[in-house]
N, C-alpha and C positions, 0 to 999 in steps of 0.2 A: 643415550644416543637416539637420534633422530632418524627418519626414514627420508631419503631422497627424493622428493617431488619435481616431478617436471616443472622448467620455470614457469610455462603457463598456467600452473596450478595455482592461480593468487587465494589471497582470502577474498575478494571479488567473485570472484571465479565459482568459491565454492557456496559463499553467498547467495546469488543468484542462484546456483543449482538447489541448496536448501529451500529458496523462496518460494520458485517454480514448484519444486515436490509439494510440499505446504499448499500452494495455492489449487492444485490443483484436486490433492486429497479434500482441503476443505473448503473448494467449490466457494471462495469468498465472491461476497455480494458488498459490493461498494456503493447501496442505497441507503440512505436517511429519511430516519418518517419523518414528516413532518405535522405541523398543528393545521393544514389546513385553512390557515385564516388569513396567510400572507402579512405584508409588510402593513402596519398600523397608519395611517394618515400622516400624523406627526412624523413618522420618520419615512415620507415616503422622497421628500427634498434628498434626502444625508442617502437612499438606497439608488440613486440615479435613474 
């Protein structure tokens, strides 16, 4: 047997709430290093 959730309780629902917790515990940084040297000549056409 299962326990009765409010219907608002989706898996969305609780997803979000997990994400939130997580992101906040570990302070994610959504930066990428880079090389520093940018886009090479040759492909500077194909990077607009």
């Amino acid at each position: 047997g299962g326990r009765d959730l409010p219907e608002e309780f989706t898996f969305k629902t609780f997803s979000d709430w997990i994400r939130h917790a997580l992101e906040e515990e570990l302070e994610r940084s959504w930066e990428i290093e880079m090389n520093g040297t940018g886009v090479p000549e040759a492909y500077a056409p194909a990077a607009g």
